[in-house]
C-alpha positions as CSV (number, residue, x, y, z in Angstrom):
1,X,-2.7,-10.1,-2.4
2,X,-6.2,-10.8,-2.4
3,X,-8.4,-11.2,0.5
4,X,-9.5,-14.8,1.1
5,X,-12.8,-16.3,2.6
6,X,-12.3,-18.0,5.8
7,X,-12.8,-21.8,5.8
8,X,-14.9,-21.5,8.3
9,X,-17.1,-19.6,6.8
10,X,-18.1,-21.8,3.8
11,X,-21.6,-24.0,5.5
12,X,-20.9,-27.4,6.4
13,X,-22.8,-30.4,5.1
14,X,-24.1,-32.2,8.2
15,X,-27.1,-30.4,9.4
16,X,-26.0,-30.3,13.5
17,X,-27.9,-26.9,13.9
18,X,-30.8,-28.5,15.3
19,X,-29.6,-30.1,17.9
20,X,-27.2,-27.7,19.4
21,X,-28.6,-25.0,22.4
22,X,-28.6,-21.5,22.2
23,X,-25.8,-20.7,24.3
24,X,-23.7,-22.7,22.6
25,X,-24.4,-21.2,19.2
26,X,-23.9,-17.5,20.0
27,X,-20.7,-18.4,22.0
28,X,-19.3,-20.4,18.5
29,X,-20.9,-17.0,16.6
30,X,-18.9,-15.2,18.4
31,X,-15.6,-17.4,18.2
32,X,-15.8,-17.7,14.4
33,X,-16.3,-13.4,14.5
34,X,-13.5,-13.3,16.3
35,X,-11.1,-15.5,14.9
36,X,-12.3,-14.2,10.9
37,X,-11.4,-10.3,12.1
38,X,-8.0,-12.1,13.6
39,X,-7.6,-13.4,10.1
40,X,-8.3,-10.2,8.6
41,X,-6.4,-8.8,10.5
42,X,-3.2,-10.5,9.5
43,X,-3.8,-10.5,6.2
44,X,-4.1,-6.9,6.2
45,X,-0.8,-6.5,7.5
46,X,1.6,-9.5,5.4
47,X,-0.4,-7.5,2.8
48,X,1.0,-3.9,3.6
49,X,4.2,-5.3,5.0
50,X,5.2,-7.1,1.8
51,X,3.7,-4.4,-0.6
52,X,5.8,-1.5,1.3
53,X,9.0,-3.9,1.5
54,X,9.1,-3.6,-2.2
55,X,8.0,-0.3,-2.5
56,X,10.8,0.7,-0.8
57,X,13.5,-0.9,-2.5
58,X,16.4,0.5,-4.6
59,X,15.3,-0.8,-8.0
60,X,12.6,0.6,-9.9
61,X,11.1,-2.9,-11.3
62,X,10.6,-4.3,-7.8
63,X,9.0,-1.0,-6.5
64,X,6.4,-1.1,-9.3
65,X,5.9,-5.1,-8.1
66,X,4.9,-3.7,-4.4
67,X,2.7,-0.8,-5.9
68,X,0.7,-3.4,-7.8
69,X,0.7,-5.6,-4.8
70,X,-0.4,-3.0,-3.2
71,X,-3.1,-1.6,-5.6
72,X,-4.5,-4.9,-5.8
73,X,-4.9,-5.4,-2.4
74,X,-6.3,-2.0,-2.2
75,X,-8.9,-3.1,-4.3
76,X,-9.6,-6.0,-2.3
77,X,-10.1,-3.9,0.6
78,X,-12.7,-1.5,-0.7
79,X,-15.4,-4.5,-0.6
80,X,-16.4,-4.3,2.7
81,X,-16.8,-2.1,5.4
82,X,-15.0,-4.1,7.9
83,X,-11.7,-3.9,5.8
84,X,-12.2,-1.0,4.8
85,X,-12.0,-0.3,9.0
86,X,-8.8,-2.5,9.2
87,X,-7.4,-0.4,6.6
88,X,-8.3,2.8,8.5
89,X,-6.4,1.5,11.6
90,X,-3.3,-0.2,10.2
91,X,-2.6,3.4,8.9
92,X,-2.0,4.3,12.5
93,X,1.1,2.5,13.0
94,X,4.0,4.2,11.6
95,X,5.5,1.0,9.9
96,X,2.3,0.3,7.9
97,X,1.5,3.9,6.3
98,X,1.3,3.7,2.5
99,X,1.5,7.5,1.8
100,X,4.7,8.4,3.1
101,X,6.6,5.4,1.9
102,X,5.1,6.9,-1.8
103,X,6.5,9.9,-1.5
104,X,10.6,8.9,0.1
105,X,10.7,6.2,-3.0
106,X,8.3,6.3,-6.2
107,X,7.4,10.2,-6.2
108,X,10.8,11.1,-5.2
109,X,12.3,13.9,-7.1
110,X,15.8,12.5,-8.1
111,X,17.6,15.4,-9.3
112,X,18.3,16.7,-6.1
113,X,20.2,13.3,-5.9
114,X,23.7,15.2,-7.4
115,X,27.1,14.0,-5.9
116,X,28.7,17.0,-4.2
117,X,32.2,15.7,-3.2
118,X,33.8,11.8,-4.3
119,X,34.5,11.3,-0.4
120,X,32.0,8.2,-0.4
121,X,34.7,6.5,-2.9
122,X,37.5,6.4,-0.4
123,X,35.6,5.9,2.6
124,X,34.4,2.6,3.8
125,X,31.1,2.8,3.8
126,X,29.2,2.9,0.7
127,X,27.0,5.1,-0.7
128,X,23.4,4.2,-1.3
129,X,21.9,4.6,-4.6
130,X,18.5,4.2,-6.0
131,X,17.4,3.6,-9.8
132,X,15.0,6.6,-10.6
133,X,11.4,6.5,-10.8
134,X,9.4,5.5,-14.4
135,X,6.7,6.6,-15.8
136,X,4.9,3.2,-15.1
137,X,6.1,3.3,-11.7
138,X,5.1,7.2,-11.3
139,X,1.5,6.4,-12.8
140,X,0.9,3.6,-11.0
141,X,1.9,5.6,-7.2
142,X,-0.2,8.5,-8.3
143,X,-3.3,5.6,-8.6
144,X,-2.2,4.1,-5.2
145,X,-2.2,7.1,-3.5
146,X,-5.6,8.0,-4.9
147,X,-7.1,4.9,-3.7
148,X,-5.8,5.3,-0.5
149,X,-6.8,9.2,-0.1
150,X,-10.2,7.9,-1.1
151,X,-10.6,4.8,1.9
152,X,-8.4,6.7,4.6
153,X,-9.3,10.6,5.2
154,X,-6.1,10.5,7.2
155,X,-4.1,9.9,4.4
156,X,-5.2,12.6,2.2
157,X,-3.7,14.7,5.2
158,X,-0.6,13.1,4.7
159,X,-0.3,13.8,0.7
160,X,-1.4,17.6,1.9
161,X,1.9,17.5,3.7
162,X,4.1,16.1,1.5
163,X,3.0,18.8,-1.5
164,X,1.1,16.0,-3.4
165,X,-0.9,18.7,-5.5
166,X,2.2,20.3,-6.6
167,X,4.2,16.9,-6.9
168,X,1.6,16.0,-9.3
169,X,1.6,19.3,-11.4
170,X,5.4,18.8,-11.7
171,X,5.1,14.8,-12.7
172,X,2.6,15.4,-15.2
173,X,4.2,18.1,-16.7
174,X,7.5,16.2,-17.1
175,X,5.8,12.8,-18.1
176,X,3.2,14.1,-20.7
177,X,4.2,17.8,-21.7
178,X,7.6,17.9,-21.7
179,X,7.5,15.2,-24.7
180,X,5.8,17.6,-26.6
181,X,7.8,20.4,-26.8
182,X,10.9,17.9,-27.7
183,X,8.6,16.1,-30.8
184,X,7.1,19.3,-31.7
């Protein structure tokens, strides 16, 4: 998701400017500043709340569909200071954090996943699986969570706690070494 110019903003073709008083411009100034950092505002959340909906669902395909919503509006963020702002403060609120949704889902090691007992068969409620992380889906996380280290200090607090550096040494290893030693 893209961010999108205002209607608003876009000039108007009837030249009223002139015969409006001063007052009256600064107070509609201030309206449109208000309603276009409203706007933002919302946008910056459907945008994060969609994005980390699908990040955090069970199936790998649909995960890598909210990382590259995500990415993208990542990208649209880092034009402008204002956004970039938005960005800063959306990642206060616990239900809009990028990082830690990263690291329960995509960067997830899944072989700590075993089954210890079959008691989930017999019992009535059942057991919640996930499809493991791909490369594509690992790759694409590792960019996301770069972007975001790089816009939101905070966050690169959060990667700190959750081992990213040694996370990183493990998936890269695994994803481009490991090949290696099989092909010879």
């Amino acid at each position: 998701m893209c961010l999108k110019k205002p209607l608003w903003s876009e000039p108007s073709a009837t030249p009223e400017s002139d015969q409006k008083p001063p007052f009256t411009a600064t107070a509609v100034g201030e309206m449109v500043a208000t309603l276009n950092k409203q706007r933002l505002y919302r946008e910056v959340t459907l945008a994060f709340q969609t994005g980390l909906k699908e990040a955090r669902a069970e199936f790998s395909f649909l995960r890598v569909r909210g990382l590259r919503s995500i990415l993208k509006f990542l990208q649209s963020v880092a034009e402008s200071d204002s956004t970039i702002d938005l960005f800063s403060n959306s990642q206060s609120i616990p239900e809009l954090q990028v990082v830690p949704v990263f690291f329960q889902h995509s960067l997830r090691r899944y072989e700590e996943d075993t089954v210890a007992n079959l008691n989930h068969i017999f019992g009535v409620e059942p057991m919640k699986m996930s499809t493991p992380s791909t490369d594509a889906e690992v790759a694409l996380a590792l960019r996301v969570l770069e972007g975001c280290c790089l816009l939101h200090r905070e966050s690169t607090i959060f990667a700190y706690q959750h081992k990213a550096i040694e996370l990183f040494k493990w998936t890269s290893f695994v994803h481009y070494c490991f090949p290696l030693f099989i092909n010879g």
